[in-house]
C-alpha positions in Angstrom: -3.3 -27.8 -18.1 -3.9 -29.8 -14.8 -0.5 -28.3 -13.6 -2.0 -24.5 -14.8 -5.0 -24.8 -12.6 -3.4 -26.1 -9.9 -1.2 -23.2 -9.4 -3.7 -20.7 -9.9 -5.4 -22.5 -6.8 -2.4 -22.1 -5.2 -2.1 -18.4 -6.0 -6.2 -18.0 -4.8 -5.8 -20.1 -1.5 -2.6 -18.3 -0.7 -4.3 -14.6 -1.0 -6.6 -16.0 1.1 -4.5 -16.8 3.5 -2.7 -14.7 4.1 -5.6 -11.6 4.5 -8.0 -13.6 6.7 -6.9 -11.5 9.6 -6.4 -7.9 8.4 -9.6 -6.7 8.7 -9.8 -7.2 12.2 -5.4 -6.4 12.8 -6.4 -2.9 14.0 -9.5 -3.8 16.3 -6.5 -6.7 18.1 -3.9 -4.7 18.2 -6.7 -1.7 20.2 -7.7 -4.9 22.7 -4.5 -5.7 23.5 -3.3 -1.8 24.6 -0.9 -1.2 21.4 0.1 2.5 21.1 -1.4 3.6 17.7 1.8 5.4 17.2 3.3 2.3 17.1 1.5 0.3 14.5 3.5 2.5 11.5 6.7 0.3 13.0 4.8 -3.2 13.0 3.6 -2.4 9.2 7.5 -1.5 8.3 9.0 -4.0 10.4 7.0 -7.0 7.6 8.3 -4.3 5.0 11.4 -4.8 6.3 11.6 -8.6 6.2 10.4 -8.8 3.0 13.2 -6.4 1.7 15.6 -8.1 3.3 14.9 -11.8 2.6 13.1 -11.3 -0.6 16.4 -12.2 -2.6 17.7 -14.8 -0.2 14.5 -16.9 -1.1 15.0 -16.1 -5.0 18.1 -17.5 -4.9 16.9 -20.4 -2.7 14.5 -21.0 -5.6 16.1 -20.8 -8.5 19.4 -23.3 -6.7 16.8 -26.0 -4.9 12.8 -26.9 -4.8 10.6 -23.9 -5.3 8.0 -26.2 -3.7 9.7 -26.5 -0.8 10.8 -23.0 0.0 6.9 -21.9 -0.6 6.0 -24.7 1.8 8.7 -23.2 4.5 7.5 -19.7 3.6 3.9 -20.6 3.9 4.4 -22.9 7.3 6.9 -19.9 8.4 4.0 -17.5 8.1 1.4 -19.6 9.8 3.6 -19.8 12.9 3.9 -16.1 12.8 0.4 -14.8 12.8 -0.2 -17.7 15.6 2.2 -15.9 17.5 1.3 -12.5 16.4 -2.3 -13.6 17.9 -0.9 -15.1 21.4 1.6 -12.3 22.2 0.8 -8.9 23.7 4.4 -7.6 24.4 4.6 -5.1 21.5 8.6 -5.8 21.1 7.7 -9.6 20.5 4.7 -8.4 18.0 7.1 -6.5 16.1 9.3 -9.7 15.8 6.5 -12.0 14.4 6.0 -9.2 12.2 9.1 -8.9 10.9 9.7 -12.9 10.5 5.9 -13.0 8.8 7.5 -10.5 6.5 10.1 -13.1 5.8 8.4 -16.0 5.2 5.7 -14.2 3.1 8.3 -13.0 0.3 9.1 -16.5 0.0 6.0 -17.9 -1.7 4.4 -16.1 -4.7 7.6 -14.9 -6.2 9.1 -18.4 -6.6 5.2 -19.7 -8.1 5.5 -16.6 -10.8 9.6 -17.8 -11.1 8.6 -21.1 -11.7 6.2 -20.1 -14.4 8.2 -17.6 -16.3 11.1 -20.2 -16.4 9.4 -23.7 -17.1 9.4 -24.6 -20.8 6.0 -26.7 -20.8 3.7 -23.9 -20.5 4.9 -22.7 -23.8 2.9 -20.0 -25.4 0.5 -19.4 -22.7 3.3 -18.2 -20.2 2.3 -14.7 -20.3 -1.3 -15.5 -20.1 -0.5 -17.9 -17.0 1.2 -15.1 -15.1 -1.4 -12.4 -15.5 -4.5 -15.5 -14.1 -1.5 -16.2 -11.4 -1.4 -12.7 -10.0 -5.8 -12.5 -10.7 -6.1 -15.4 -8.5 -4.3 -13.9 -5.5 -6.1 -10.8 -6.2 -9.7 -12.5 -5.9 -8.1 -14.8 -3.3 -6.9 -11.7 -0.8 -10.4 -9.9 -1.6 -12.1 -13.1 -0.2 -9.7 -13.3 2.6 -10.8 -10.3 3.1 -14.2 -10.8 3.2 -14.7 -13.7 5.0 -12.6 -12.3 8.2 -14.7 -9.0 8.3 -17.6 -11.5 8.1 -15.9 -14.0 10.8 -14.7 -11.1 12.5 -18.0 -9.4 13.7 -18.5 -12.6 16.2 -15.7 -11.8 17.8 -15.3 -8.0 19.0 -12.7 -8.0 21.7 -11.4 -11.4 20.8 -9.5 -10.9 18.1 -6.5 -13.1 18.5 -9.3 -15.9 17.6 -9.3 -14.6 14.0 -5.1 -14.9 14.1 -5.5 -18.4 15.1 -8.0 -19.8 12.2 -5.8 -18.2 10.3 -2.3 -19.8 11.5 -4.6 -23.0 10.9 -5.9 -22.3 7.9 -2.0 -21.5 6.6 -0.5 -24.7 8.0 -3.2 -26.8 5.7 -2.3 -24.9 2.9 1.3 -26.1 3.4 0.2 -29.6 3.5 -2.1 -29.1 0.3 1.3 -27.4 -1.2 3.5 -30.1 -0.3 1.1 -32.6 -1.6 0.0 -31.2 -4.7 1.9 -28.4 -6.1 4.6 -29.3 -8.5 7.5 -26.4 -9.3 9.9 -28.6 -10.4 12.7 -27.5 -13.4 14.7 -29.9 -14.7 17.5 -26.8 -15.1 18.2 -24.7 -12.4 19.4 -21.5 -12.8 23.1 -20.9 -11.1 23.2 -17.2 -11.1 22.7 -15.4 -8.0 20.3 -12.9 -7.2 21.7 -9.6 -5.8 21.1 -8.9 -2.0 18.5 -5.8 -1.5 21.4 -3.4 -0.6 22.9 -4.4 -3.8 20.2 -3.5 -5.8 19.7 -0.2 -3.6 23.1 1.0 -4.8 22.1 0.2 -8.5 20.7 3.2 -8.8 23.9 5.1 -9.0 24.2 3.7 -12.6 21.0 5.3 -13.3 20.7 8.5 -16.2 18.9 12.0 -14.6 15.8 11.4 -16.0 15.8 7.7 -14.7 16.6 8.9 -11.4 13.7 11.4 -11.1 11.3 8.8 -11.6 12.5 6.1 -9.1 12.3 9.2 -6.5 8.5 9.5 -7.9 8.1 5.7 -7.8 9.2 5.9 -4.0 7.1 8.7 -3.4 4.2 6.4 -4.5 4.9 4.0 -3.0 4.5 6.0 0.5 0.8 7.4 -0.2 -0.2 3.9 -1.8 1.5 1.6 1.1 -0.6 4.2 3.7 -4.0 4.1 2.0 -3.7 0.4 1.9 -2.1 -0.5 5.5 -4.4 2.4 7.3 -7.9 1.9 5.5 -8.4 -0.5 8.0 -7.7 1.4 11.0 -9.3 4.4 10.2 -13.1 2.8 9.1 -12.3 1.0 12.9 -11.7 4.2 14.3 -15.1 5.4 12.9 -16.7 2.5 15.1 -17.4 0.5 11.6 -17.4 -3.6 12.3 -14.9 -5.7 10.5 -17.6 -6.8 8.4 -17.4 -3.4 6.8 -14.0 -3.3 6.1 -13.8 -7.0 4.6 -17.1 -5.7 2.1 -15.2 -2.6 1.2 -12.1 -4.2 0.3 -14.2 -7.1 -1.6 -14.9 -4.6 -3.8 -11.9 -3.0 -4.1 -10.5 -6.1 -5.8 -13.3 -6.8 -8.1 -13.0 -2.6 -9.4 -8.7 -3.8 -9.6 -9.8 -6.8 -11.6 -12.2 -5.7 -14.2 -9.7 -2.4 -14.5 -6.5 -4.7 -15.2 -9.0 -7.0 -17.8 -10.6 -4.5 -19.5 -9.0 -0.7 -19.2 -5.4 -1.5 -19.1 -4.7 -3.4 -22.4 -6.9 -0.5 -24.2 -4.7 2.2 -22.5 -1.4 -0.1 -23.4 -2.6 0.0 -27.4 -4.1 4.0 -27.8 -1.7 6.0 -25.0 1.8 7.2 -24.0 2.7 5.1 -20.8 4.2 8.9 -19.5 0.9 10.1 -20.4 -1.4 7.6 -18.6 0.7 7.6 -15.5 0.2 11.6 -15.5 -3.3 11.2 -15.7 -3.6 8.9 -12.8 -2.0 10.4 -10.3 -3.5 13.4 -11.1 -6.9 11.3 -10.6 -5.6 9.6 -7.6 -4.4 13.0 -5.6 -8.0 14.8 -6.3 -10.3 11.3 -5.2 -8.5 10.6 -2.4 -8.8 14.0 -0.9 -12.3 13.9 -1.8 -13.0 10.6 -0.3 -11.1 12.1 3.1 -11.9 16.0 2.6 -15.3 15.4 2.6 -17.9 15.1 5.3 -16.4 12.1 7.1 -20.0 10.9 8.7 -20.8 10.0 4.6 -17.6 8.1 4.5 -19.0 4.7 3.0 -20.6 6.7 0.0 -17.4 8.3 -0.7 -15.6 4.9 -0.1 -17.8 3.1 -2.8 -17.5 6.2 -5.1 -14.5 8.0 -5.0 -12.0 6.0 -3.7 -13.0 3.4 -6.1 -11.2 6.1 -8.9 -8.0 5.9 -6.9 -7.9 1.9 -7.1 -8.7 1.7 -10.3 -5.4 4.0 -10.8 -3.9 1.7 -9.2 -4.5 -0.5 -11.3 -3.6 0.9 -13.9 -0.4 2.3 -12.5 1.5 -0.7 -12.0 1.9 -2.4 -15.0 2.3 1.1 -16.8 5.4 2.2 -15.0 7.0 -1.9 -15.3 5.9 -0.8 -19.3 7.4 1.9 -19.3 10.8 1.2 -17.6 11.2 -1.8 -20.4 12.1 0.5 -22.9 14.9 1.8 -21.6 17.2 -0.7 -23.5 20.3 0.9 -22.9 20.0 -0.1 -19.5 20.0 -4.0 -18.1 16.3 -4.8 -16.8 17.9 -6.1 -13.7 19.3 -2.9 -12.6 15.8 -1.2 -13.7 13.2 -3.5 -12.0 16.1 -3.8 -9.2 15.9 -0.1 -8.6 12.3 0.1 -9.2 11.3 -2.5 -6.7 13.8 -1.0 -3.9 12.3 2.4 -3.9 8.7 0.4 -3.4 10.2 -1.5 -1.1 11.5 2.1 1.3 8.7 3.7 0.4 6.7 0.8 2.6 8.9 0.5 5.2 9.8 4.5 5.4 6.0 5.5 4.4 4.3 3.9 7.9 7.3 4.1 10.2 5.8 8.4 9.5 2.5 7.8 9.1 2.7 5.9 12.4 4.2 8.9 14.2 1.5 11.1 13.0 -1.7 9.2 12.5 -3.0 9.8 15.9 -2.2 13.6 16.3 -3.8 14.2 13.1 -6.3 11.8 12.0 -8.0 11.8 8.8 -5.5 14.7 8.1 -2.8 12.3 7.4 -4.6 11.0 4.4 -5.2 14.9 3.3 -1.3 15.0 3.5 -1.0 11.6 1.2 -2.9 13.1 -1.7 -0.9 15.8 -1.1 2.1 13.4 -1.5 0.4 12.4 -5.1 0.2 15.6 -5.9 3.8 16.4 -6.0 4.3 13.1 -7.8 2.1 14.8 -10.3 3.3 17.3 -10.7 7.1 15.7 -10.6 5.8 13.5 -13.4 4.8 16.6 -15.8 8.8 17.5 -15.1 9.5 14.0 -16.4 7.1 14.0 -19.1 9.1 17.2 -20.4 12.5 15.6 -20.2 12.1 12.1 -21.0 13.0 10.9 -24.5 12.0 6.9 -24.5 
């Protein structure tokens, strides 16, 4: 039990980590004379990495010390946002951002390996994984939070929030070192494929199957925007970073009580096809409400209707993994494979557009995501009609 809690620490502190500075990323970036057509390439760029590297690390986990690649990853990470604060040459920004993408996919997916593989925790494995993934959920909220909080003393210097946050990350590798324990007494010997390897998996894939990874892709793009552009766009309406960390606060807290209390109803009394219908539709008509509307109300429409498209959020996730574990025909490695590399190009194709067309256009571009999750919609009726599992 004393092992438990001190992963789920780990999983809190390293959410918090790793968000202290993104509420304040956009106003930095501004200071330092970035081109906002040129912040959809630093978001893909830490796609990029993480698509890349994510199996490399995997396989570094399950052959060595998972508590030793997380402490490279986390230490790795630290020395990236220091740099991302101290550099102002945009080619060497998109570097850090592209090694921070590296080092990140090292750490949380070897702490959820290490507890779906280790014996001890027995029974309450599946428990353990959903409070592992909660308590980087509350921890990235607070992260969150406390740099839109820090952030507001620091208009104009926001490299300073990059640094407490390189600091904060290299203690967190010495608490990880120190502390955290992933060690298996049998290692597993089978590689994990590389990402292009999984990319080309979906050749094996039936008709119907391919559909939805297109779909899946396709949300991936509008939900990788909202998320990476939020931020931008409440600083481009002259909000303080304070606002942004509140607003995101809550987010997580409406994504937590939604995966607690709505989505194991929804699993027991609906169709998985059926509830994924649903929220999209939901998630197509609130976001264009939140952005369609008057724009000088944004925060009520923030706190109200984009608080529906979270919650589908929520609720999409574990509904499409659900979903895609009944086909049984078909190995779950070359499902979640293809599955996670069309989320994977939907991030890193999503903002290298959205980057391209965010500052002709605006709040438009958001207008033109919920139109994105509206074809999903509607490509997921097609589905719905085909689909026999």
């Amino acid at each position: 039990m004393h092992k438990a809690w001190l992963l789920l620490a780990f999983s809190l502190l390293v959410g918090l980590g790793m968000n202290l500075a993104h509420p304040v990323t956009p106003a930095h970036l501004d200071s330092i004379g970035i081109n906002k057509s040129l912040f959809g390439v630093l978001f893909a760029s830490m796609n990029l990495g993480q698509f890349i590297f994510a199996p490399i690390w995997g396989n570094l986990g399950d052959q060595k010390n998972r508590t030793m690649v997380a402490f490279i990853g986390i230490l790795g990470y630290a020395i990236s946002q220091l740099l991302f604060g101290y550099f102002t040459n945009v080619y060497l920004i998109i570097l850090v951002r592209f090694t921070a993408g590296i080092f990140a996919c090292a750490i949380l997916s070897n702490g959820l390996a290490h507890i779906s593989v280790n014996p001890a925790f027995g029974r309450n494995k599946a428990k353990l994984i959903s409070l592992f993934v909660a308590f980087n959920v509350i921890g990235s909220t607070l992260g969150y939070y406390i740099g839109g909080t820090i952030g507001d003393y620091f208009v104009g210097q926001e490299s300073v929030l990059m640094y407490i946050q390189a600091g904060f990350n290299i203690l967190l590798a010495i608490f990880t070192l120190l502390f955290i324990r992933m060690d298996e007494e049998v290692k597993i010997v089978k590689k994990r494929q590389s990402a292009i390897a999984q990319l080309l998996q979906i050749k094996e894939l039936s008709k119907e199957l391919f559909l939805l990874i297109i779909i899946i892709a396709l949300v991936s793009i509008a939900q990788t925007n909202f998320s990476k552009y939020l931020d931008m766009y409440i600083t481009d309406l002259g909000y303080m970073p304070s606002t942004i960390g509140t607003l995101v606060f809550t987010t997580g807290m409406v994504t937590l009580l939604v995966s607690f209390l709505v989505v194991p109803y929804l699993n027991r009394h609906f169709k998985e096809t059926k509830t994924l219908l649903v929220v999209v539709i939901l998630q197509a008509v609130f976001t264009a409400l939140t952005f369609g509307l008057n724009q000088s109300h944004f925060l009520l429409w923030g706190y109200t209707f984009f608080m529906v498209y979270t919650a589908g959020k929520a609720i999409y996730e574990p509904a499409v993994a659900y979903h895609l574990s009944k086909y049984t025909e078909i190995s779950p490695g070359v499902l979640m494979g293809s599955r996670q590399s069309a989320i994977s190009l939907g991030a890193i194709i999503g903002p290298l557009i959205a980057g391209l067309i965010y500052d002709d256009i605006g709040v438009w571009m958001f207008i033109v995501l919920s139109g994105i999750l509206g074809i999903s919609a509607v490509l997921l009726f097609i589905y719905n009609k085909r689909v026999k599992v």
